[in-house]
C-alpha positions as CSV (number, residue, x, y, z in Angstrom):
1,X,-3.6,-0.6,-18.2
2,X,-6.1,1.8,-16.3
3,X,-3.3,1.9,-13.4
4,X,-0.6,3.3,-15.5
5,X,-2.8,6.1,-17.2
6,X,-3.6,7.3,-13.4
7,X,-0.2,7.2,-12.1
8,X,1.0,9.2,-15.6
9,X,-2.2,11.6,-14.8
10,X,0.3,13.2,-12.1
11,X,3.5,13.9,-13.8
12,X,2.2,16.8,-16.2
13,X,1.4,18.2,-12.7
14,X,5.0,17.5,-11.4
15,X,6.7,18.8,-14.1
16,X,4.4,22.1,-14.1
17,X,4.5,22.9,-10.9
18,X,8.5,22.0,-9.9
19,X,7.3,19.7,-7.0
20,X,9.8,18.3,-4.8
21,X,9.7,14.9,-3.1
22,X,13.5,15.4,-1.1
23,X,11.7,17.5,1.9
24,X,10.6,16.0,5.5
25,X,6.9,18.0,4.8
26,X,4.0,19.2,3.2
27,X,5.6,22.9,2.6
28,X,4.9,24.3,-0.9
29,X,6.4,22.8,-3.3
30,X,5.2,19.2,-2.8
31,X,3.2,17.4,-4.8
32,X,0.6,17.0,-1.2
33,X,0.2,21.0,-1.2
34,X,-0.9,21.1,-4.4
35,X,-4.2,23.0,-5.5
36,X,-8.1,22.2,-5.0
37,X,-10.0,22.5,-8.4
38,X,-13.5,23.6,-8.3
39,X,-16.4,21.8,-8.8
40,X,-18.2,22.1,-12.3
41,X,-22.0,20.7,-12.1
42,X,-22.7,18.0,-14.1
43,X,-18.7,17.3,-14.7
44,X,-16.6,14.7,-13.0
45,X,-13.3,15.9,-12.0
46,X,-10.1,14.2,-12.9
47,X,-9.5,11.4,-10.6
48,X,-6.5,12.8,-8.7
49,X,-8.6,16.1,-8.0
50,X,-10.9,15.3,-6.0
51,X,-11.3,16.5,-2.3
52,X,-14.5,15.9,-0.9
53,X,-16.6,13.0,-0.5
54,X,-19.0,11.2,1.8
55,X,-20.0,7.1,2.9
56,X,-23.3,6.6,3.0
57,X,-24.8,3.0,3.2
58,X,-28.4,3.9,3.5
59,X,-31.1,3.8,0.8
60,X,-30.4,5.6,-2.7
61,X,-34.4,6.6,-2.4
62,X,-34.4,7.6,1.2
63,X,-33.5,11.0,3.0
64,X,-30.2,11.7,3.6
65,X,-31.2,12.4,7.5
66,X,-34.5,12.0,9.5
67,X,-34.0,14.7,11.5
68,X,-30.9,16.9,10.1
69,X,-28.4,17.4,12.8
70,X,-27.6,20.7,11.6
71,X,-30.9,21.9,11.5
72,X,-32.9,23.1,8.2
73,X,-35.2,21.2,6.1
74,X,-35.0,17.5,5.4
75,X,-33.2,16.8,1.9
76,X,-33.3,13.6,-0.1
77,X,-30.0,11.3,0.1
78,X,-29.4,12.2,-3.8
79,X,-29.4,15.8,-3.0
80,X,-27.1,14.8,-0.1
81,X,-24.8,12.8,-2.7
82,X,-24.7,15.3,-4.9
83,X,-22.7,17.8,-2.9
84,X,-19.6,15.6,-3.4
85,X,-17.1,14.5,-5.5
86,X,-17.3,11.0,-3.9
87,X,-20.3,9.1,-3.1
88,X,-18.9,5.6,-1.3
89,X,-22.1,3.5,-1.3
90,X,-23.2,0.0,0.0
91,X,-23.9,-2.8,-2.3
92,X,-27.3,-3.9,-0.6
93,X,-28.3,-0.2,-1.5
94,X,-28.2,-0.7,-5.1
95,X,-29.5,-4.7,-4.7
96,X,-32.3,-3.0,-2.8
97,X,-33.5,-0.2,-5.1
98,X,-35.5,-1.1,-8.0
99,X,-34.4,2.1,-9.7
100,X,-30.6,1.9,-8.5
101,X,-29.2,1.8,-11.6
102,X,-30.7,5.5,-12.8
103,X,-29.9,6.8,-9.8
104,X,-26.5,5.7,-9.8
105,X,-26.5,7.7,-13.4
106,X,-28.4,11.1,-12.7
107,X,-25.3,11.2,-9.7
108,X,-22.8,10.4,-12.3
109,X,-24.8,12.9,-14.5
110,X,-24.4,15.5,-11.5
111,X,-20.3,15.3,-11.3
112,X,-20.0,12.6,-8.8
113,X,-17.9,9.7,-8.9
114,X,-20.2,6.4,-7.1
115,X,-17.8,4.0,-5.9
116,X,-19.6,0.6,-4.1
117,X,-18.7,-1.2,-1.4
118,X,-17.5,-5.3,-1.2
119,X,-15.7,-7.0,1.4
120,X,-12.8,-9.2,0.4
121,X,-11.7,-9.9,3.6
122,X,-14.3,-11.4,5.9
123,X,-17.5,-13.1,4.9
124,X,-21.0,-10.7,6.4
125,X,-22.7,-14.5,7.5
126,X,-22.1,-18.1,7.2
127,X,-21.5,-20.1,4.5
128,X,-21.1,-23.5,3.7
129,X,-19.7,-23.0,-0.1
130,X,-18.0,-25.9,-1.1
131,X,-18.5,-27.5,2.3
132,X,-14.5,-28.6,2.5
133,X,-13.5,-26.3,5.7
134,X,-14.3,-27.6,9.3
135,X,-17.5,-29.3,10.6
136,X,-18.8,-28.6,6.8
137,X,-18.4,-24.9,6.3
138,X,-16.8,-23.4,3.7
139,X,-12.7,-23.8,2.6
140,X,-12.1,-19.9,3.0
141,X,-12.3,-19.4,6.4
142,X,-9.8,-19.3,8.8
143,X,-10.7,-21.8,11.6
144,X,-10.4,-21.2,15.8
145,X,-11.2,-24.2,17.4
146,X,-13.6,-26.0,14.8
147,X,-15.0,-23.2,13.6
148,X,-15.1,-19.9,11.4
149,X,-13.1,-17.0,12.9
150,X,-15.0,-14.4,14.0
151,X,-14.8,-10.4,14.4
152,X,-15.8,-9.8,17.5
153,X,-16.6,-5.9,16.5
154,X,-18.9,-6.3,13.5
155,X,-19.9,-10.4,13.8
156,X,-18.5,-11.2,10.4
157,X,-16.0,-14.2,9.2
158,X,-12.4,-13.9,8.4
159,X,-11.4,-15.5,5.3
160,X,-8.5,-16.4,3.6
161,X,-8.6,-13.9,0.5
162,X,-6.3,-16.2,-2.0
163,X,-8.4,-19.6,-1.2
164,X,-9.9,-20.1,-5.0
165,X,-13.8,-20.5,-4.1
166,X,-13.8,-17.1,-2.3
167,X,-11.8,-15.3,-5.0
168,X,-14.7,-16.6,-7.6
169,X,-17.5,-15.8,-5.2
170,X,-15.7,-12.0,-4.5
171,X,-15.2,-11.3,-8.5
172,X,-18.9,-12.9,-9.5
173,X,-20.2,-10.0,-6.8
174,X,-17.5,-7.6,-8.2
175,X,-19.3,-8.1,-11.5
176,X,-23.2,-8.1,-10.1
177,X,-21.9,-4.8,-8.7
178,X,-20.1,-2.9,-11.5
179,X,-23.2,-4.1,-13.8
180,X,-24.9,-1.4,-11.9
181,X,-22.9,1.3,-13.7
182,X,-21.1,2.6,-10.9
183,X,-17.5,4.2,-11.4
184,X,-15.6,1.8,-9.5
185,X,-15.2,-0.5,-5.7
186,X,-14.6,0.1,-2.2
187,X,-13.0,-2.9,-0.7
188,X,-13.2,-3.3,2.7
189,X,-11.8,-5.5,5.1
190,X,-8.1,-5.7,4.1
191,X,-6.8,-5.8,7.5
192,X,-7.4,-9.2,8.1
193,X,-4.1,-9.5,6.6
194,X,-3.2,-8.3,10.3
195,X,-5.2,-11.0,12.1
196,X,-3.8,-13.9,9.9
197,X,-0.5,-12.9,8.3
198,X,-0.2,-15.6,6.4
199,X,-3.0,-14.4,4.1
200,X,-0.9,-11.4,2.8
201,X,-0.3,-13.2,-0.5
202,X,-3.6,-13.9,-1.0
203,X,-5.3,-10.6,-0.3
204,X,-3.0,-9.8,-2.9
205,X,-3.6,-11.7,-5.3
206,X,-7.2,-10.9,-5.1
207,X,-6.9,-7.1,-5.4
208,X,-4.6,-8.1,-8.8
209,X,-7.2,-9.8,-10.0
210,X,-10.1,-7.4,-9.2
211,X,-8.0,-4.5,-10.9
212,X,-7.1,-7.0,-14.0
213,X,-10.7,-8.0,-13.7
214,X,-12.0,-4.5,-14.4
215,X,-9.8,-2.1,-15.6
216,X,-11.4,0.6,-15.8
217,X,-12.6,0.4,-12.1
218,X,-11.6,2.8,-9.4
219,X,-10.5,0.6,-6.6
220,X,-10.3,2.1,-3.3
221,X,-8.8,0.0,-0.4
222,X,-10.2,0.4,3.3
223,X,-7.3,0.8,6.1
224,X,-5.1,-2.1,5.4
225,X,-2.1,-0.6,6.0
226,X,0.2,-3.5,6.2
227,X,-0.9,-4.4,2.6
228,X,-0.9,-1.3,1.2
229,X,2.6,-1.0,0.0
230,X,2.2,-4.1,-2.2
231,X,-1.5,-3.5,-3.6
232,X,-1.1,0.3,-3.9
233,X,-0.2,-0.4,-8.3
234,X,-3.4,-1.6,-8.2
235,X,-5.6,0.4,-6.3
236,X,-6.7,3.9,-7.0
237,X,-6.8,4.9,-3.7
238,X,-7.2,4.1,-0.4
239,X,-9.4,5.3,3.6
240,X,-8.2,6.6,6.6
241,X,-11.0,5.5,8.5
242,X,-10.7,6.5,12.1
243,X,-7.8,8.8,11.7
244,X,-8.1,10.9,15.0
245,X,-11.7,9.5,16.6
246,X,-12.6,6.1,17.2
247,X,-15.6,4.4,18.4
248,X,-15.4,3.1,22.3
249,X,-16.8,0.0,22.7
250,X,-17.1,-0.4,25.9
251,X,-18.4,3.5,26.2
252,X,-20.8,2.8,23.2
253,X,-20.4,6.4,22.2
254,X,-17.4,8.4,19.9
255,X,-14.2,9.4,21.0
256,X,-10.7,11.0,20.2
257,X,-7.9,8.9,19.9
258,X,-5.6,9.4,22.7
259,X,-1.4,10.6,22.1
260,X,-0.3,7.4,21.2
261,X,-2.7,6.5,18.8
262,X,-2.4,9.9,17.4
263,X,1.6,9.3,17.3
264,X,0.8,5.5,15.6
265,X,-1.5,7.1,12.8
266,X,0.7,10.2,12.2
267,X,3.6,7.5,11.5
268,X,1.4,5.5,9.4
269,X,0.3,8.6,7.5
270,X,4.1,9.7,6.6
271,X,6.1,6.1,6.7
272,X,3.3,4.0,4.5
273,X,0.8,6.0,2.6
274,X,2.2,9.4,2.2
275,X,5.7,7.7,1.7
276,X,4.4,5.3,-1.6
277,X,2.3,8.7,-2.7
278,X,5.2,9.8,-3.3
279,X,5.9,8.0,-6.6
280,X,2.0,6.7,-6.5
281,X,-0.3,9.7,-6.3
282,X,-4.1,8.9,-5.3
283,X,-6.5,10.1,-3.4
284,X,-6.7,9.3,0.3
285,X,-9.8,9.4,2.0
286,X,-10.1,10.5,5.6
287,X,-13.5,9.2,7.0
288,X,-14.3,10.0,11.0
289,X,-16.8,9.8,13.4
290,X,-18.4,12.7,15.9
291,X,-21.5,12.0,18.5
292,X,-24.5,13.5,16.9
293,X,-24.7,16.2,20.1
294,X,-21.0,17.3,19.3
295,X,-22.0,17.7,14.9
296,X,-21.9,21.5,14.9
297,X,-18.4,22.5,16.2
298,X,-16.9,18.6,16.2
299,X,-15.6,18.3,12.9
300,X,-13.7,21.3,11.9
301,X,-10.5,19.8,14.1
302,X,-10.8,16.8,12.0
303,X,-11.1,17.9,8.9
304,X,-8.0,19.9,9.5
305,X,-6.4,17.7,11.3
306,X,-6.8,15.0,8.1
307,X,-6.2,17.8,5.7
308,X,-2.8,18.5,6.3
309,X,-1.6,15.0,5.5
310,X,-3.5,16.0,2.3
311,X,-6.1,13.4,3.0
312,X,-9.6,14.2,1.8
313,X,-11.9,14.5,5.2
314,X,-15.3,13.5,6.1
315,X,-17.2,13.1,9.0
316,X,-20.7,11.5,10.3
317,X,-21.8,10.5,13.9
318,X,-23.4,7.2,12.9
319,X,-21.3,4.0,12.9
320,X,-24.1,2.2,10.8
321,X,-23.2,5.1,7.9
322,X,-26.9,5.3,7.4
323,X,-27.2,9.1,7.3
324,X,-25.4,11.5,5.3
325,X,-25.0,14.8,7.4
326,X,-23.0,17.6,5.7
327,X,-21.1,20.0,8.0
328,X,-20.9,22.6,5.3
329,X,-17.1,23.3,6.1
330,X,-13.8,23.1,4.4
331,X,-10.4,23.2,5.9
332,X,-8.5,26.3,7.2
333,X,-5.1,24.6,7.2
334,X,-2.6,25.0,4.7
335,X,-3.0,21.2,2.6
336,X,-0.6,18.7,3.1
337,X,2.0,20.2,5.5
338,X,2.6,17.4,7.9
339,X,2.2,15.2,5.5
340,X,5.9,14.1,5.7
341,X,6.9,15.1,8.5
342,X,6.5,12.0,10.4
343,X,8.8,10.4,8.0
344,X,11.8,8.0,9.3
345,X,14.0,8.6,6.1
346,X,17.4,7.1,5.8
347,X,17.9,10.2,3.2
348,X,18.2,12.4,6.2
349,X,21.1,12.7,8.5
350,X,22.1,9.2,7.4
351,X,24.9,7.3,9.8
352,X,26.9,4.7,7.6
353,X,28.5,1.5,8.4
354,X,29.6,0.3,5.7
355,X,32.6,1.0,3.7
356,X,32.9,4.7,2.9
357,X,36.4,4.6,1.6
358,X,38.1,5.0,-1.7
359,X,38.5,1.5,-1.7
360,X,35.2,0.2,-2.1
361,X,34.5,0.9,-5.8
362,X,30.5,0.9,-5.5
363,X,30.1,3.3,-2.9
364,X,27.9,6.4,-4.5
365,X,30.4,8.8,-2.8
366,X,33.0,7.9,-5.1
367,X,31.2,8.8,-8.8
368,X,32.6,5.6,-10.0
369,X,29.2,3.5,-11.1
370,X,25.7,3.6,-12.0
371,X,23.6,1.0,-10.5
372,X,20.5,-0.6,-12.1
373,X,18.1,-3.2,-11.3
374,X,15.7,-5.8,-13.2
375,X,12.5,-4.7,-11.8
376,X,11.9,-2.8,-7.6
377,X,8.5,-4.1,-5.6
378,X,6.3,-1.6,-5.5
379,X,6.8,1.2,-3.0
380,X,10.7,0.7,-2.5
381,X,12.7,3.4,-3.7
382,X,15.1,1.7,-6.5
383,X,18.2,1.4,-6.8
384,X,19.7,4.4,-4.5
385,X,19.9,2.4,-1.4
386,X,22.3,-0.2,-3.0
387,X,25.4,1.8,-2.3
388,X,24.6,5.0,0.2
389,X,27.2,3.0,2.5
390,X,24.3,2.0,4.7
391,X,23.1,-2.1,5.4
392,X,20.8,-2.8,7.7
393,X,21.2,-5.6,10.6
394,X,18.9,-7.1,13.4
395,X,20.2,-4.2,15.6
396,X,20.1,-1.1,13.6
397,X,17.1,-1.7,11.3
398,X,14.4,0.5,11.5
399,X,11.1,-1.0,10.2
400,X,9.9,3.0,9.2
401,X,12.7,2.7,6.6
402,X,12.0,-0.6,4.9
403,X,11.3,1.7,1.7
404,X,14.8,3.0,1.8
405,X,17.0,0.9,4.1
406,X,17.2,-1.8,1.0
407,X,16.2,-2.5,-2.4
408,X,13.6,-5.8,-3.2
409,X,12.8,-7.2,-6.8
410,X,9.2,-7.6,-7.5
411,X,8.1,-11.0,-6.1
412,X,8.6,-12.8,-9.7
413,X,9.9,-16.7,-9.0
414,X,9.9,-17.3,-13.2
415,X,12.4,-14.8,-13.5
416,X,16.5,-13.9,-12.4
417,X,16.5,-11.4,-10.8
418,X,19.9,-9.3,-10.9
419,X,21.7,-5.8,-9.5
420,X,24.3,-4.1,-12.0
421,X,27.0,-1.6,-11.8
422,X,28.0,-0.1,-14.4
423,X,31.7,2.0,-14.2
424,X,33.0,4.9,-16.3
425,X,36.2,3.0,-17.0
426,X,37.3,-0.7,-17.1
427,X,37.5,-1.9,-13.4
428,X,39.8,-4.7,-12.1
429,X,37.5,-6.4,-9.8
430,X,38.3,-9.7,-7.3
431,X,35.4,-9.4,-4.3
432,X,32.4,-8.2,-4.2
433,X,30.2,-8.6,-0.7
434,X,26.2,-8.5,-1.2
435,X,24.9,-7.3,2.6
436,X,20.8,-8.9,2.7
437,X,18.0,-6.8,3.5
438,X,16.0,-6.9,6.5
439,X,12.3,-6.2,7.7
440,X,10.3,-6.9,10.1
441,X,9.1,-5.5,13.5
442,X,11.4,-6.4,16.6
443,X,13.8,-8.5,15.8
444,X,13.7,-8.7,11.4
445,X,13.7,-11.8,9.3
446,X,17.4,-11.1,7.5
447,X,16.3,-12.3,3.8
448,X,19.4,-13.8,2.0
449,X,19.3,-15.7,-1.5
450,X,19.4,-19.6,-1.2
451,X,21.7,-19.3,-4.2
452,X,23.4,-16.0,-5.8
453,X,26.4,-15.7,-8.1
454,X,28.3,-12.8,-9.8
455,X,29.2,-12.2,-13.5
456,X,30.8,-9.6,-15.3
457,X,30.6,-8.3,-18.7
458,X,33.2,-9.4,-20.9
459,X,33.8,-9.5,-24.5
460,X,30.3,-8.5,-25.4
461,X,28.4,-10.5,-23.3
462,X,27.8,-11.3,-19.8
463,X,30.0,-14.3,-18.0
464,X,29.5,-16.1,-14.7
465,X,32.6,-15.4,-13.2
466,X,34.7,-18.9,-12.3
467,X,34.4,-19.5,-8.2
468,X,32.0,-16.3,-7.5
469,X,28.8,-18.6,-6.5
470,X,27.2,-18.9,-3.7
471,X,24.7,-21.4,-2.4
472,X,22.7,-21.5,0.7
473,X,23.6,-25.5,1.7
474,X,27.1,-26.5,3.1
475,X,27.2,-30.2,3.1
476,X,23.6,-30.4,5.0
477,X,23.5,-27.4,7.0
478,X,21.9,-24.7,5.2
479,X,23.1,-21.0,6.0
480,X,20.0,-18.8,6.0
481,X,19.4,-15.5,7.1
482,X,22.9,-14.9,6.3
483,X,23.6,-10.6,7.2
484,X,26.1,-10.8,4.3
485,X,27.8,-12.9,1.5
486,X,31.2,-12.3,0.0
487,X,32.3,-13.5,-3.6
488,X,36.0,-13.5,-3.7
489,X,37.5,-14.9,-7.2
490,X,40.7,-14.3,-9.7
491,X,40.4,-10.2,-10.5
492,X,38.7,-9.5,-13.8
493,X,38.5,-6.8,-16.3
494,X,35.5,-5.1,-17.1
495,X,33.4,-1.7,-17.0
496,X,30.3,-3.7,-15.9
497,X,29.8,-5.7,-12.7
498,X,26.0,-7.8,-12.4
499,X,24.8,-9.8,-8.9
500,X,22.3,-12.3,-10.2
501,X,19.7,-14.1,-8.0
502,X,18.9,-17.4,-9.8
503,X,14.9,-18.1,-10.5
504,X,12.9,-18.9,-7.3
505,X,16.4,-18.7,-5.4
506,X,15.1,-15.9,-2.8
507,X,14.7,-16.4,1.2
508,X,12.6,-19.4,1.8
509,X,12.9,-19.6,5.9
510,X,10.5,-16.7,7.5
511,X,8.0,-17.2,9.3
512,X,5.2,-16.7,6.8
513,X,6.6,-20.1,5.1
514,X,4.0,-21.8,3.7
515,X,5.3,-25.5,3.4
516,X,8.7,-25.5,1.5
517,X,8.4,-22.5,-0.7
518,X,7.8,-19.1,0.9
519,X,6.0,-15.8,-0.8
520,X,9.3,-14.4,-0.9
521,X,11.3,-16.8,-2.3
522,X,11.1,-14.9,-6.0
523,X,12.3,-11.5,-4.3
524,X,16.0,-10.6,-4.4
525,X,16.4,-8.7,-1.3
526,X,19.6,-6.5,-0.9
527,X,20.9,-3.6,1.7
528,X,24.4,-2.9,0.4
529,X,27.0,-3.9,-2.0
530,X,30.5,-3.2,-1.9
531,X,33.1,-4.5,-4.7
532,X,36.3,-4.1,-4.6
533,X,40.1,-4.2,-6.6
């Protein structure tokens, strides 16, 4: 699998450089300080090196400006493109060219990676496809009133990325595109996953498939943030767009974001992207906007203020991305070192609620077990929150720290899904309590099993342990969202302890139900576990 060799393409790095991953910032040491490689014409540079690039969505055959902003003589766009590691393209520009295709190779040829764009999230114009959805459109749109949602900002359609005819019509253009030779995709539109929530899955889905679809592809995701956690395995990187300017529409002209935005991004920077970069390392690309008259002293503050999340900076001053200006600067910060510090860790100055004592057998303080897990959703930590003597409840969770407040199974309904502890010696064991996990903005959705039960290892091989089940229905009231369960039976002998989540048997009562069966009902969510003599 392409997404494997990229992720192992960091650890020879890790392991030469001693990085750490326990600070709260970029200081030396961390894998987001680590050092620019220089450009060797005509050789691309490994994947995770890169640190420049541009987005340029006018012709291949054109110039790269009109009338250069900075001045100087007029220069092609592929002289333009050449300059970076990057070039992030449009589609239409390679549909339009008759000689796309060798010039997508003499960049190649040059060192630079060509990565083209395709939205997977809204639909550019009508449709009527297979004529199914609403007054005769198309199935894949989500409907307002009778007809296709709109986006007010760009005039495009949101879509619901899992609906079958748009995930054919998305990989058939996939295809059309990589037949162009170009290195890989940059799929835009993800956050409509924030305008219909209920689409999460399917956006999903579709970046899966796009990654299984073409393996060798580098797939960079635009914004997206609340989807990012659970498509970063199969992307190979992912834009900032907008990190510290923003376009005003009702100024029609460029501006800086204002505190709070600044605050919201910083968070986003440290608590989601730099937080699954972590254990995930990929480019992050940083692309901003100046007004044309504000070009030649404008973008040095961006391009630091991008570069010390280590995110890889770029700026233009048109919203159309039909020119490709080049400042001709590089940052003069040190790389990477904010690009924790907004970070709401539960490793740091952690306040416990749970059981701390001698008595609860599980708790990591007492060195009495090892704890293990079938599989972890991408972007959690593992097993380490399991028993740090912290669970999380409607009033003390902190959405910041859904990666380390609890542990989540991959979202697998075909499968158990199961916690174990294992002890140094033989343990005599009667209760064990299984606190949920939680997340969610505001007030969280707690995510209990419908059905759990506990076995223990005994004589070679593991046994459900008589009266230590649990299911979600009592008589005909049905106890979800439960904070915490507890499995009290006869004490048994044994060195190994397991929580098992039956197949399919995960929360089926948030919001984002679908009909009977939610998303998450094949995810074992957990907090905390206690067990006890």
């Amino acid at each position: 699998m392409k997404k494997a060799f990229c992720r192992l393409m960091a650890l020879p790095l890790i392991a030469a450089v001693g990085l750490s991953f326990a600070g709260c910032n970029g200081t030396k040491g961390s894998i987001f300080s680590r050092p620019t490689v220089g450009k060797v014409a005509g050789e691309k540079k490994e994947w995770i090196d890169v640190d420049s690039f541009t987005c340029y969505y006018g012709s291949l055959s054109g110039n790269a400006e009109e009338t250069p902003v900075m001045g100087g003589e007029t220069v092609t766009a592929m002289e333009a493109l050449k300059q970076f590691d990057v070039a992030i393209i449009h589609s239409t520009s390679l549909f339009t060219d008759e000689n796309a295709k060798s010039l997508v190779a003499e960049l190649q040829a040059n060192g630079t990676y060509v990565i083209a764009y395709i939205t997977i999230g809204e639909d550019d114009s009508l449709h009527t496809g297979d004529g199914l959805g609403e007054n005769g459109y198309a199935s894949y749109y989500i409907y307002e009133n009778g007809a296709p949602k709109v986006n007010g900002s760009w005039g495009s359609y949101f879509v619901d990325a899992g609906n079958p005819v748009w995930q054919k019509s998305v990989l058939a253009k996939a295809e059309t595109i990589m037949d162009y030779g170009v290195d890989g995709l940059f799929l835009d539109t993800l956050d409509t996953v924030s305008v219909v929530p209920s689409t999460m899955g399917g956006m999903v889905d579709l970046v899966k498939k796009l990654d299984q679809t073409f393996p060798e592809a580098k797939l960079i995701a635009n914004r997206g943030f609340n989807v990012y956690p659970y498509v970063s395995q199969y992307v190979d990187g992912i834009m900032f767009e907008s990190f510290s300017t923003t376009y005003s529409e009702s100024l029609k002209y460029f501006i800086d974001r204002n505190a709070d935005e600044m605050e919201y991004n910083y968070s986003i920077a440290s608590n989601i992207i730099n937080r699954a970069r972590r254990y995930d390392y990929m480019p992050v690309f940083c692309l901003e906007y100046v007004n044309a008259q504000e070009y030649s002293y404008m973008p040095q503050g961006v391009y630091n203020a991008a570069w010390q999340f280590d995110f890889i900076p770029y700026a233009t001053y048109s919203r159309q991305l039909d020119v490709c200006p080049n400042p001709g600067i590089k940052p003069t910060v040190p790389r990477g070192e904010l690009a924790l510090k907004y970070m709401v860790d539960t490793d740091v100055n952690v306040t416990t609620n749970g059981d701390t004592s001698e008595n609860n057998l599980a708790y990591e303080g007492n060195g009495l077990c090892t704890v293990t897990v079938d599989s972890t959703f991408v972007g959690y930590s593992g097993a380490k929150p399991l028993n740090d003597g912290f669970y999380a409840t409607a009033e003390n969770h902190n959405q910041n720290n859904w990666a380390t407040e609890a542990w989540a199974s991959e979202n697998n309904p075909a499968k158990d899904h199961w916690i174990q502890f294992a002890f140094d010696t033989e343990q005599s064991i009667s209760k064990v309590v299984v606190y949920w996990g939680a997340d969610g903005m505001g007030t969280p959705t707690i995510y209990s099993a419908r059905e759990a039960y506990v076995e223990a290892y005994i004589d070679g091989e593991w046994k459900k342990i008589e009266g230590a089940t649990y299911s979600w229905k009592n008589g005909s009231e049905y106890l979800v969202q439960q904070q915490s369960t507890t499995f009290e039976f006869a004490a048994v002998k044994t060195d190994r302890i397991r929580v098992v989540q039956p197949k399919n048997m995960g929360d089926a009562t948030s919001s984002r139900t679908d009909g009977a069966t939610t998303t998450f009902s094949g995810i074992m969510w957990v907090s905390e576990v206690e067990i006890y003599r």
